[in-house]
C-alpha positions as CSV (number, residue, x, y, z in Angstrom):
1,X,-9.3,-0.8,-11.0
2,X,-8.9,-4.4,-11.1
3,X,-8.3,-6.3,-7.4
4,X,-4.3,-6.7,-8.8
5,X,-3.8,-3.7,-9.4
6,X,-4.6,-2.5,-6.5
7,X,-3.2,-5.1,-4.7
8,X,0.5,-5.0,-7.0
9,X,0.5,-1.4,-6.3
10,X,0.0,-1.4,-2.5
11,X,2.5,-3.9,-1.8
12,X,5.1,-2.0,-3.8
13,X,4.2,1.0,-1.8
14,X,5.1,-1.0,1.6
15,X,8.3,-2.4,-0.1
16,X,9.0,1.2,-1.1
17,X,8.7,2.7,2.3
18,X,10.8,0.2,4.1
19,X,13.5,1.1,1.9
20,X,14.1,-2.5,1.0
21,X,12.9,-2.7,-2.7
22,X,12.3,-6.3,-3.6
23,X,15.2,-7.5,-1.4
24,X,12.5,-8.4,1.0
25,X,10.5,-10.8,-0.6
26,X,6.5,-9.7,-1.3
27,X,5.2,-12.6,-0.9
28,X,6.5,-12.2,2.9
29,X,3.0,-9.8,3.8
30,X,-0.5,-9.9,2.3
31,X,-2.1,-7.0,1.8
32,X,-6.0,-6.9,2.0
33,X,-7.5,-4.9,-0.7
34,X,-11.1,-6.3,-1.1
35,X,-12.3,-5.6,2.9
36,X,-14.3,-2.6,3.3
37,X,-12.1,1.0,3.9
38,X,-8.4,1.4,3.1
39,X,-5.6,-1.4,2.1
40,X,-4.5,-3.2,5.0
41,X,-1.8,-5.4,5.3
42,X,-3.3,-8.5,6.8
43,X,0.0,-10.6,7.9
44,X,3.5,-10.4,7.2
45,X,6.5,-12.4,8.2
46,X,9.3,-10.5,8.3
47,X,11.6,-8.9,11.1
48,X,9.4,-5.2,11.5
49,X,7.6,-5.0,14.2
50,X,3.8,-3.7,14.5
51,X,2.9,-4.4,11.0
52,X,-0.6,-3.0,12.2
53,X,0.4,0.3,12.8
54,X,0.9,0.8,8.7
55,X,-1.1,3.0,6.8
56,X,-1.7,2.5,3.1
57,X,-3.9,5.1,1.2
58,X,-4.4,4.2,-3.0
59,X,-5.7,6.7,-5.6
60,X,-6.8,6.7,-8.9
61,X,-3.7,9.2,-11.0
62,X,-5.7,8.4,-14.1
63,X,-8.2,6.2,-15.7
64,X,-7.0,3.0,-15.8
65,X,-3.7,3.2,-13.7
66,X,-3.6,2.5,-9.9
67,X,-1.4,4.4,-7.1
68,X,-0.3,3.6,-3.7
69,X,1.0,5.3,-0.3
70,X,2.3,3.5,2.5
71,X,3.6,5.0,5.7
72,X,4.3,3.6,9.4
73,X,1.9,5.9,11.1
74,X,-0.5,6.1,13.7
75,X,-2.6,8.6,11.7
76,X,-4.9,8.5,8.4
77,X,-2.8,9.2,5.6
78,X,-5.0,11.8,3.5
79,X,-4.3,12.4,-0.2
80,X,-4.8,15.6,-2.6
81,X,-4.6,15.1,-6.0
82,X,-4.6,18.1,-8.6
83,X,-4.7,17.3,-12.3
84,X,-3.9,20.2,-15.0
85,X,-3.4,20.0,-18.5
């Protein structure tokens, strides 16, 4: 999955989980896809605390499309997928 992607879909994750939608501006964290392990989200100006203490887990749903989870946890999020036809 291209960096973007991956990228586009983490941050909408975050956004998603705060409950603001786009009313909070996403160019107001970065999120660090390309480090070795899991998204992170590397710096963020806005008025939530501990932006460390964020998880973010992607997935692959199919090939060529890119999800995201994002939750304000101290512990790993862990994903099961199950595909039928």
């Amino acid at each position: 999955i291209p960096a973007f992607y991956a990228m586009w879909t983490a941050k909408e994750a975050v956004l998603k989980a705060l409950g603001t939608g786009f009313s909070l501006a996403s160019n107001s964290f970065t999120v660090d896809v390309l480090g070795p392990g899991k998204p992170t989200i590397a710096h963020a100006e806005w008025p939530y605390p501990d932006y460390q203490d964020w998880q973010i887990a992607r997935f692959d749903p199919a090939p060529h499309f890119a999800g995201a989870i994002a939750a304000r946890t101290p512990l790993p999020i862990r994903i099961n997928l199950s595909f039928w036809n």
